[in-house]
ZASEVO-44961 format. One record per residue: residue number from 1; residue in one letter; x, y, z of N, C-alpha, C in turn. Coordinates in Angstrom, 2 decimals. Example, Ala and Ser with C-alpha at 12.3 -4.5 7.8 and 13.67 -1.06 7.14 Angstrom:
R   nr  rest      n.X      n.Y      n.Z     ca.X     ca.Y     ca.Z      c.X      c.Y      c.Z
R    1     A    13.19    -5.69     7.80    12.30    -4.50     7.80    13.20    -3.30     7.80
R    2     S    12.85    -2.25     7.08    13.67    -1.06     7.14    12.90     0.03     7.87
This chain:
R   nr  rest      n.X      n.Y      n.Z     ca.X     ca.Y     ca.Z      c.X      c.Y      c.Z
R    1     X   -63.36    24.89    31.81   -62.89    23.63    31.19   -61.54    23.89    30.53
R    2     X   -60.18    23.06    30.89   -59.09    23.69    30.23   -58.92    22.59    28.76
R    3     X   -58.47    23.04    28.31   -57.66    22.09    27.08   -56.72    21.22    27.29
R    4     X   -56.29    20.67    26.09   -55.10    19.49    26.67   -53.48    20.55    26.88
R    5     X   -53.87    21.39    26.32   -52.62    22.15    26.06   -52.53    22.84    27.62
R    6     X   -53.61    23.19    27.99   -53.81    24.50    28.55   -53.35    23.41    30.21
R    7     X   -53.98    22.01    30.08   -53.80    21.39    31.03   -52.63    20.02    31.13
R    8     X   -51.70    20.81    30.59   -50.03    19.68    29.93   -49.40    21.28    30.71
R    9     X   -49.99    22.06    30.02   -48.80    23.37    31.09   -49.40    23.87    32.42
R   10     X   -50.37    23.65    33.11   -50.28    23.49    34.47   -49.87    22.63    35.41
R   11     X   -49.99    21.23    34.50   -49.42    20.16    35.04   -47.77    20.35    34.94
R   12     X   -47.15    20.66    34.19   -45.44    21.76    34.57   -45.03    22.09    35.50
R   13     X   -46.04    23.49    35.05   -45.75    24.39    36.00   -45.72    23.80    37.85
R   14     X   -46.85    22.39    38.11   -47.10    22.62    39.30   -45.54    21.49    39.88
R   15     X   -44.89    21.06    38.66   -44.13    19.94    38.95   -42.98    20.70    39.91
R   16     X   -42.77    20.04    41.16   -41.54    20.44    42.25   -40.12    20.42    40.92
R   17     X   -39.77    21.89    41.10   -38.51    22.05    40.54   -37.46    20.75    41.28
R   18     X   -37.22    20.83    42.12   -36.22    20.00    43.09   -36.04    18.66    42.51
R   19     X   -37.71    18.06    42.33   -38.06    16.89    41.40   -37.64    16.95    39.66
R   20     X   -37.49    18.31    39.38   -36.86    18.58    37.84   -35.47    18.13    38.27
R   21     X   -34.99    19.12    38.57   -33.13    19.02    38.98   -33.17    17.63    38.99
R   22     X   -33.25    17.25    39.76   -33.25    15.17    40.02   -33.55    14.59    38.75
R   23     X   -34.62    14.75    38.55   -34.67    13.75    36.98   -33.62    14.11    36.21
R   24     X   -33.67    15.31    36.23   -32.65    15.78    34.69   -31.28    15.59    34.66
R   25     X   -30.60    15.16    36.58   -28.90    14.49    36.21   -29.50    13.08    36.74
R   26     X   -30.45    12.67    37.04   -30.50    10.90    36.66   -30.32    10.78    35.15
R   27     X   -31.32    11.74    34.25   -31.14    11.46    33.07   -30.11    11.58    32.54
R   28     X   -29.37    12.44    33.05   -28.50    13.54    31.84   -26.93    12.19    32.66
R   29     X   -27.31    11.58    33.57   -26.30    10.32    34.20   -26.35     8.64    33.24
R   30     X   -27.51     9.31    32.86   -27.66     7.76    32.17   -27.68     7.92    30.46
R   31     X   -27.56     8.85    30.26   -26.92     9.03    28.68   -25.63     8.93    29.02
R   32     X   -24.80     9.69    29.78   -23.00     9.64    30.07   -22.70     8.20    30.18
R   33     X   -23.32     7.54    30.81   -23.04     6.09    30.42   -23.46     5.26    29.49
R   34     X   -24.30     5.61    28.78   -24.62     4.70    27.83   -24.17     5.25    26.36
R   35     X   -23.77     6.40    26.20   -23.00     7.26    25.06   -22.22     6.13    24.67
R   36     X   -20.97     5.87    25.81   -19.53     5.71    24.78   -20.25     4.39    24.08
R   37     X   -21.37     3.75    25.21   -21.44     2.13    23.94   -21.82     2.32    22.76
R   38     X   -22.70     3.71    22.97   -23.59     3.65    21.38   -22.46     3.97    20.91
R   39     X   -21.61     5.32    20.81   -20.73     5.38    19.95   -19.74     4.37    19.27
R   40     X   -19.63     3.55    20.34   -18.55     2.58    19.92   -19.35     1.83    19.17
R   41     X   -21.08     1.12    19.62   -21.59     0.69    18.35   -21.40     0.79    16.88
R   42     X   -21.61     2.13    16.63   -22.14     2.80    15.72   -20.49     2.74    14.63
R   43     X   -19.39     3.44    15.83   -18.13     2.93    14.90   -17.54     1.79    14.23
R   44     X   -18.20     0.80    14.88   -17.47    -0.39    14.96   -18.65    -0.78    13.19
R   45     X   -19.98    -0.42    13.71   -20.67    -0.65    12.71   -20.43     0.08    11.04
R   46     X   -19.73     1.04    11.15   -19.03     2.04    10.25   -18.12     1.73     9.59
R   47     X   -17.36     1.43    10.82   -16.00     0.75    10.93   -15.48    -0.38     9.76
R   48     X   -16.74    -1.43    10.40   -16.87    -2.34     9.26   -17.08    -2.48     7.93
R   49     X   -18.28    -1.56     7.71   -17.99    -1.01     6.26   -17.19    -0.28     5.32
R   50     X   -16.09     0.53     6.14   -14.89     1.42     5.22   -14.44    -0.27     4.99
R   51     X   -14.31    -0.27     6.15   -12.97    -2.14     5.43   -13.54    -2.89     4.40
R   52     X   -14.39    -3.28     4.46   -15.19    -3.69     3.62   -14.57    -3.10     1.84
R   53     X   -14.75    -1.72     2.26   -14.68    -0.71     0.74   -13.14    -0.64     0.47
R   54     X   -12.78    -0.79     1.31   -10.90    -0.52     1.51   -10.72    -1.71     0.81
R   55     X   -11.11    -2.43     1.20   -10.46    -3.86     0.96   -10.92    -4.40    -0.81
R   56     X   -12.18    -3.82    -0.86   -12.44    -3.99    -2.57   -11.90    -3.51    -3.11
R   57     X   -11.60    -1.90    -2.66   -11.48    -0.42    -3.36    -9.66    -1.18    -4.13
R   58     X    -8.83    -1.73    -2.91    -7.34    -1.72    -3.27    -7.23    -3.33    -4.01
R   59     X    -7.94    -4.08    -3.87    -8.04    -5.05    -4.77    -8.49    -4.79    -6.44
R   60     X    -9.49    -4.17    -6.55    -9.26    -3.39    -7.30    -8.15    -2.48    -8.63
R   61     X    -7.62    -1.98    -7.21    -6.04    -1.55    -7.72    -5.64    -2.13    -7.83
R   62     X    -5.11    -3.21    -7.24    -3.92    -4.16    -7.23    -4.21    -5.20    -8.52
R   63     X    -5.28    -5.40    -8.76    -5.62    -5.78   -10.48    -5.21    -5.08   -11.40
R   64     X    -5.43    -3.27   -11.30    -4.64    -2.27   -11.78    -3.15    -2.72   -12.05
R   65     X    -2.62    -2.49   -11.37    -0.74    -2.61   -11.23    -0.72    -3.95   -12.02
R   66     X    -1.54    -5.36   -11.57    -1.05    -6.55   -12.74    -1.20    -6.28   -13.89
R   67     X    -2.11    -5.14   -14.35    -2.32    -5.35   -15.68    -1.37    -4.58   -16.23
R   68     X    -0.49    -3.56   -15.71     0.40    -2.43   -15.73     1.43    -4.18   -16.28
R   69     X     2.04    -4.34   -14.88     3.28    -5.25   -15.12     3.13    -5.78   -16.77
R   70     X     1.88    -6.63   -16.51     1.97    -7.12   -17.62     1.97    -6.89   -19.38
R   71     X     1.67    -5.24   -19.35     2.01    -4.78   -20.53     3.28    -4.37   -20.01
R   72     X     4.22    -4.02   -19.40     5.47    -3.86   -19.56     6.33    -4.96   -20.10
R   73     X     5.60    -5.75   -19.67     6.62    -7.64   -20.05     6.27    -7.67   -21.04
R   74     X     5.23    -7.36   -22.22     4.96    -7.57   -23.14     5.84    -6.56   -24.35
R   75     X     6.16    -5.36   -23.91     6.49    -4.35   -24.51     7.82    -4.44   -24.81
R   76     X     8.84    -4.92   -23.54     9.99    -5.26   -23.83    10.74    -7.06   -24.22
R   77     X     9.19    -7.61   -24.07     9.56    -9.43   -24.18    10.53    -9.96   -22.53
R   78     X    10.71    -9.59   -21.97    10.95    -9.89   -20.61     9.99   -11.18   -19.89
R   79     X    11.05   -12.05   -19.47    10.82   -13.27   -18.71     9.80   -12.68   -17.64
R   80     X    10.07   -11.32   -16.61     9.30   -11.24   -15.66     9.48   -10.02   -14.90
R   81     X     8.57    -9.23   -14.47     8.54    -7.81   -13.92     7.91    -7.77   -12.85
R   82     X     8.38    -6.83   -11.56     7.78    -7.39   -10.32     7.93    -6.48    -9.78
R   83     X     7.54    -6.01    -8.49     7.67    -4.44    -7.61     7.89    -5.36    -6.77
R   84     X     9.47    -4.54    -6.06     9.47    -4.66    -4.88     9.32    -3.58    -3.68
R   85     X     8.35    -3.86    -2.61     7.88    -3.00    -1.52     9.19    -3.02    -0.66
R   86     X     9.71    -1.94     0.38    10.24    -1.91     1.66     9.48    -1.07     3.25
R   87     X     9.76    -2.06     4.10     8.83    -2.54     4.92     9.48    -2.49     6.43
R   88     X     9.08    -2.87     7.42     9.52    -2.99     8.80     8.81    -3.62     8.98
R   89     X     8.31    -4.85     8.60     8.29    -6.33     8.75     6.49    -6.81     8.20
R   90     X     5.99    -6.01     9.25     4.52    -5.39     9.30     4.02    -4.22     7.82
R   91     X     4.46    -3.31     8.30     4.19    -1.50     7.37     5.02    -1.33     6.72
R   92     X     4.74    -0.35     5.65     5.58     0.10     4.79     5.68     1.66     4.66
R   93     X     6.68     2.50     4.48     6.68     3.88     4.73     6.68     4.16     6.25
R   94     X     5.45     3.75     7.08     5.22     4.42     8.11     5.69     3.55     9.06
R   95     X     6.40     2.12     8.68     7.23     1.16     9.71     8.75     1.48     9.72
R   96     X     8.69     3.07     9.77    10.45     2.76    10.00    10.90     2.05    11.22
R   97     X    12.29     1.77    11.16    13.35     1.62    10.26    12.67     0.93     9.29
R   98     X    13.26     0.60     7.68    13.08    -0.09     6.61    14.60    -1.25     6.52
R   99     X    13.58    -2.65     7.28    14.65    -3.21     7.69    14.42    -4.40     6.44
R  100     X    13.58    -4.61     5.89    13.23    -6.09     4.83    12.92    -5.41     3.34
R  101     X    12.67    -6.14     2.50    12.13    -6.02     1.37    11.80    -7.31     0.52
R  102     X    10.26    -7.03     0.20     9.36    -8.04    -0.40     8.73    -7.66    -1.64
R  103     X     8.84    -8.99    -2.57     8.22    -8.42    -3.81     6.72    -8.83    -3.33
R  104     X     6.10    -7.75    -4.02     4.46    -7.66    -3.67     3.32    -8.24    -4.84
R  105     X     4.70    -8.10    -5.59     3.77    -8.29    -7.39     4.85    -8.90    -8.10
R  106     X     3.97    -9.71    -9.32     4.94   -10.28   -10.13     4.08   -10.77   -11.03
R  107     X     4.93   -10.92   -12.60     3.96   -11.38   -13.52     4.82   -11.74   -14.63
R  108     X     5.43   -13.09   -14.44     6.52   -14.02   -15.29     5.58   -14.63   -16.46
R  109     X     6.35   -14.88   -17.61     5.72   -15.65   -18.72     5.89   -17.34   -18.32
R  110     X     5.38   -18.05   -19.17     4.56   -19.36   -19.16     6.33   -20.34   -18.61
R  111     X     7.58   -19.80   -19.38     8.43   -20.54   -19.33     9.63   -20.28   -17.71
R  112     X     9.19   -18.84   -17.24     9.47   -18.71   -16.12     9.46   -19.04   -14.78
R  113     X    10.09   -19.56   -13.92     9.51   -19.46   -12.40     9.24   -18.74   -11.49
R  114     X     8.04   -18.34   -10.99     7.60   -17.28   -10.29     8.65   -17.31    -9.22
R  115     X     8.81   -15.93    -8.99     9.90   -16.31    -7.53     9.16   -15.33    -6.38
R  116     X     8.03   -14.94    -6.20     7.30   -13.61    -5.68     7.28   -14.42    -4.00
R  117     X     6.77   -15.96    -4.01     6.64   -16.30    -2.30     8.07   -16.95    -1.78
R  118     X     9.29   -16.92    -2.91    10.47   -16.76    -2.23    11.26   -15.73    -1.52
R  119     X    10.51   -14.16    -2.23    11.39   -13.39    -1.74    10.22   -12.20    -1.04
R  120     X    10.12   -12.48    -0.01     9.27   -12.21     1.61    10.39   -12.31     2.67
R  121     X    10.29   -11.03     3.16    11.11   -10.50     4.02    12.55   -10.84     4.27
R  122     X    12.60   -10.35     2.96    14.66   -10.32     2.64    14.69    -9.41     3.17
R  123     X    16.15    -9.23     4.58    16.70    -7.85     4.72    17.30    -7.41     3.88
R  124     X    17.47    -6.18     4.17    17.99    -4.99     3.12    19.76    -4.67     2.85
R  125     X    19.93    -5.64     4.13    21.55    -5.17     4.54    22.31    -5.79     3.20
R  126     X    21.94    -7.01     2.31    22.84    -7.43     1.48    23.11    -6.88     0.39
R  127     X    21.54    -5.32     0.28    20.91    -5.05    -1.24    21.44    -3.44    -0.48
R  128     X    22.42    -2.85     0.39    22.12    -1.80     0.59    22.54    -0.86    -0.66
R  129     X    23.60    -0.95    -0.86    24.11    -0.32    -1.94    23.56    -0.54    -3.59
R  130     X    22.62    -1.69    -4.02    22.15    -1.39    -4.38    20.92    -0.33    -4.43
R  131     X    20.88    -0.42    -3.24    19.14     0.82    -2.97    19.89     1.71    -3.60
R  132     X    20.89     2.24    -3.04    21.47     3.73    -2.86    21.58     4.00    -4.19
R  133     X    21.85     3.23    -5.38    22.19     3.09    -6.64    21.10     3.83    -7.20
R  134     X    20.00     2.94    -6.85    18.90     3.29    -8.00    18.35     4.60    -6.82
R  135     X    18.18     4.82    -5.90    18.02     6.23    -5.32    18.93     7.46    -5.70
R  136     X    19.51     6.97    -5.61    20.72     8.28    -6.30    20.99     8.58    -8.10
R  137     X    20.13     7.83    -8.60    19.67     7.51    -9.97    19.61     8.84   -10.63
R  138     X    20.25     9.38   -11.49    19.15    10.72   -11.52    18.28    10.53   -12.88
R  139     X    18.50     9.48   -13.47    17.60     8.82   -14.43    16.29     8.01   -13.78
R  140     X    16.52     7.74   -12.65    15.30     7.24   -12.02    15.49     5.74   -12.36
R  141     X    16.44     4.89   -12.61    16.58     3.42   -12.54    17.70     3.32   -13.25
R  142     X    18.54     1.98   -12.91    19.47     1.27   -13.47    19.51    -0.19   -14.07
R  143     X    20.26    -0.12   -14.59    20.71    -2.03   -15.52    21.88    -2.53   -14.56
R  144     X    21.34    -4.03   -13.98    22.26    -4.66   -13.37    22.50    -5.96   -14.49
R  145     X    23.62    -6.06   -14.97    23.57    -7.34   -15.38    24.89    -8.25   -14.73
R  146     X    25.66    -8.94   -15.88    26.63    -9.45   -15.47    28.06    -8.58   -15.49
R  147     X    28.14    -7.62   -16.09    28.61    -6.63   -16.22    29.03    -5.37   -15.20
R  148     X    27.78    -5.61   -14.04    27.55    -4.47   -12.75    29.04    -3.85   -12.18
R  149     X    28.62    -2.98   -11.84    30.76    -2.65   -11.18    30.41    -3.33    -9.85
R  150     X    29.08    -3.59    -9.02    29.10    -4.32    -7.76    29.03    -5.61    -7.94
R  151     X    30.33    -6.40    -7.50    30.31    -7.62    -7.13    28.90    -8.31    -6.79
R  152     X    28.59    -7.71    -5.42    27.55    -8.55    -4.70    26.27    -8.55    -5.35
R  153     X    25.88    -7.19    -6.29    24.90    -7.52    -6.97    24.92    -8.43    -8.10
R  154     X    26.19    -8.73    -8.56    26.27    -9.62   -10.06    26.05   -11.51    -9.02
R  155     X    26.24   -10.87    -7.68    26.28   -12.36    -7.41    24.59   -12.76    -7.15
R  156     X    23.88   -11.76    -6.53    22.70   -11.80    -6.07    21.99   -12.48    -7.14
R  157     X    22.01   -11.34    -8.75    21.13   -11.63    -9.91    21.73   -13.27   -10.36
R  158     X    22.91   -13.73    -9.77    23.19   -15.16   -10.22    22.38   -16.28    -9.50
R  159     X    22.16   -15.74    -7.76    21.32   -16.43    -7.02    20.27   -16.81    -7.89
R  160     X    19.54   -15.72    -8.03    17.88   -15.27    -8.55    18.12   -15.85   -10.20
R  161     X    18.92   -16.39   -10.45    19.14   -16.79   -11.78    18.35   -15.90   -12.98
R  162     X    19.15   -14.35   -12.69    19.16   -13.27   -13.52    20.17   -12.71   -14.52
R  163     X    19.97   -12.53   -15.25    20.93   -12.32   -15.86    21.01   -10.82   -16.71
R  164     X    19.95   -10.58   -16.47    19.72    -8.60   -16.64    18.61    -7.94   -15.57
R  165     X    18.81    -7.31   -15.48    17.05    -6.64   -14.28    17.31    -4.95   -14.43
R  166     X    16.59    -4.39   -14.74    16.65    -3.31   -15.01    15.19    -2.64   -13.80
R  167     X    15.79    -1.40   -13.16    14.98    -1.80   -11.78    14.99     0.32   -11.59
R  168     X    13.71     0.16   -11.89    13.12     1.95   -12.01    12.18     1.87   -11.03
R  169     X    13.08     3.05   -10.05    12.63     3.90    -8.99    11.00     4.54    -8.91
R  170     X    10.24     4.03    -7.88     8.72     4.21    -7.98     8.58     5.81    -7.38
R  171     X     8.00     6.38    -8.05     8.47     8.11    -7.50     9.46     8.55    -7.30
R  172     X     9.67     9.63    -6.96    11.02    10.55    -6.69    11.69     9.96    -4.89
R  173     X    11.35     8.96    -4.42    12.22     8.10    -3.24    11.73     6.90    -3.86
R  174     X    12.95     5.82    -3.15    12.88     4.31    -2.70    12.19     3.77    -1.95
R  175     X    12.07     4.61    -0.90    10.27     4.11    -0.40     9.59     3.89    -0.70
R  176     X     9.18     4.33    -1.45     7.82     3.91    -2.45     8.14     2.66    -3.12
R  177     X     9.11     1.62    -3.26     9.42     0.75    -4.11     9.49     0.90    -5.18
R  178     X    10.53     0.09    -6.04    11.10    -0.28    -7.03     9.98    -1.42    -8.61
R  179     X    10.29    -1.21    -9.44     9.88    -2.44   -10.31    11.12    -2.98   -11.09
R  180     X    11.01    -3.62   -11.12    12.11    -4.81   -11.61    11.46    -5.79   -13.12
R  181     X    12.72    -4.85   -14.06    12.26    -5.59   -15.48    13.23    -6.92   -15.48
R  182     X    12.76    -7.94   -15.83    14.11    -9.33   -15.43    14.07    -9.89   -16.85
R  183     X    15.25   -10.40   -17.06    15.79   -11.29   -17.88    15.98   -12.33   -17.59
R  184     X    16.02   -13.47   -17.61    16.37   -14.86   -17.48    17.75   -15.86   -17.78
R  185     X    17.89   -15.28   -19.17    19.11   -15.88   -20.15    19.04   -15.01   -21.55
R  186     X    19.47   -13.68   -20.98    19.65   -12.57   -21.76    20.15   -11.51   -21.38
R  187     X    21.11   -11.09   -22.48    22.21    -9.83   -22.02    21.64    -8.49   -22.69
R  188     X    20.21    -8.24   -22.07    19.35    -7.13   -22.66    19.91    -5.85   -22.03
R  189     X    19.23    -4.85   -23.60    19.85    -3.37   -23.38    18.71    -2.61   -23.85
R  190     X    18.12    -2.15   -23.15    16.86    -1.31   -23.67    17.06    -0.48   -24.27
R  191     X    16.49     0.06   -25.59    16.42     1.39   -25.98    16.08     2.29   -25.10
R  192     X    16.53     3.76   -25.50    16.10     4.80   -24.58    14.45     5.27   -25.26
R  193     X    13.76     4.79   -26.43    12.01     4.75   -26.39    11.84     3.78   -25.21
R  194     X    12.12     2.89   -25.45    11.87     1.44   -24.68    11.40     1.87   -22.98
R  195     X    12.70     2.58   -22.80    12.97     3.09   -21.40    11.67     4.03   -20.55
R  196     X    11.84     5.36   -21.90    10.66     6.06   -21.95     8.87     5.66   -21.12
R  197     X     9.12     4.89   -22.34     7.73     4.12   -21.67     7.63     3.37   -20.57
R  198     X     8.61     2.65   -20.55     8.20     2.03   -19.03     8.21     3.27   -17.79
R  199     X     9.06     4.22   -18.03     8.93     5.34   -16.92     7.25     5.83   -16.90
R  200     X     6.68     6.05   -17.78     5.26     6.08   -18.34     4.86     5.32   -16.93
R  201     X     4.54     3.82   -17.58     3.70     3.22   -17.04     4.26     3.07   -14.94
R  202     X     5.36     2.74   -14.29     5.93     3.21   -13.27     4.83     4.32   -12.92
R  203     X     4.87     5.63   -13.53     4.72     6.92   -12.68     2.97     6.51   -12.77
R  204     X     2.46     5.39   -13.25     1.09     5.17   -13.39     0.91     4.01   -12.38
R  205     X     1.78     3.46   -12.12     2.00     2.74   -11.20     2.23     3.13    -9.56
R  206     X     2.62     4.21    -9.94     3.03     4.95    -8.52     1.54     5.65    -8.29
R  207     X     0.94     6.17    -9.40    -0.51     6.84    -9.36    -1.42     5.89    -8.57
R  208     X    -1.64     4.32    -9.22    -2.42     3.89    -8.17    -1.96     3.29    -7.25
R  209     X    -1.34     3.14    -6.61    -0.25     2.73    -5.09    -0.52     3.74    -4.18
R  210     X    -0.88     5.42    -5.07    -1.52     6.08    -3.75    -2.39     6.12    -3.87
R  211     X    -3.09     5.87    -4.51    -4.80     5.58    -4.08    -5.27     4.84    -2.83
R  212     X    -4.08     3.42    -2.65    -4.34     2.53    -2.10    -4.80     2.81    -0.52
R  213     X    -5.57     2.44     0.19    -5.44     2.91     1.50    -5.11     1.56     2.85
R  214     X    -4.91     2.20     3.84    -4.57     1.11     4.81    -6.10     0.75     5.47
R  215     X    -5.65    -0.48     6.16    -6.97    -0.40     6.99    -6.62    -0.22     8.40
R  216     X    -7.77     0.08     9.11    -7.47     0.86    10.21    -7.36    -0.19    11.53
């Protein structure tokens, strides 16, 4: 009398190898095709959830940075403070050329006009020499007012009905974007404490900007 064991391995043993080989690339044929779907399932199902987290995670941040702006406006009494991003229309950093620039953030007082969905994808060609200004900074930002030695920028801040903007370099490049302290109808001069601190809050600003992540 055999066992179940004893009679699961004769029943094996008596199986036609030839009949093994065969099953085992029908089988080993029908995982190769049905792999990439699961995988792609499974990513897509994954997939969905980083975005998900991405998308809270930098909202999140980006509550961060308003609350930043807005103690800077408070600290120096400023009409309005704003980062501007540079871009290749789409990306930023990784869209070279850096052909536009958009403010991303902004946070004006009660008597101000927001100007953040006017200025979306300005090219760069009118502001070049300003970039170069505050990049070549070795203080890490400059004061444009009415005063500027560049023409075109004293005309720009007249557009934008500015009349001071004091505009500190986000990390050690211009890539990373700029923040922009603004005046309205004032011929402001920051102290060098004044200054201090806002470099403070900037390099805390630049802290969570890399946190931020893309989505894929």
């Amino acid at each position: 009398m055999f066992t179940i064991k004893e009679a699961i391995y004769n029943y094996i043993m008596n199986i036609d190898p030839d009949y093994l080989r065969t099953a085992g690339i029908v089988f080993g044929g029908v995982i190769a095709t049905i792999a990439p779907y699961i995988g792609s399932w499974i990513g897509k199902k994954f997939s969905k959830h980083d975005e998900a987290t991405i998308f809270i995670d930098n909202t999140k941040h980006r509550i961060t940075i308003n609350e930043v702006l807005v103690e800077i406006r408070a600290l120096v009494g400023a009409n309005r403070v704003a980062i501007v991003e540079y871009h290749n229309g789409n990306t930023a950093i990784n869209g070279l050329p850096f052909n536009y620039s958009s403010m991303t953030y902004e946070k004006a007082d009660n008597t101000t006009r927001e100007m953040m969905l006017n200025y979306q994808r300005v090219p760069i060609s009118p502001t070049c020499e300003l970039l170069m200004d505050v990049h070549t900074s070795d203080e890490g930002y400059i004061r444009t007012g009415k005063d500027y030695f560049r023409e075109s920028v004293v005309e720009l801040n007249k557009y934008y009905g500015i009349d001071t903007n004091y505009i500190f370099r986000i990390g050690d490049h211009i890539k990373y974007g700029t923040v922009h302290v603004m005046w309205v109808n004032e011929d402001i001069v920051l102290t060098k404490e004044e200054i201090e601190t806002i470099h403070l809050k900037v390099l805390y600003v630049n802290e969570v900007m890399s946190k931020m992540k893309k989505h894929s």
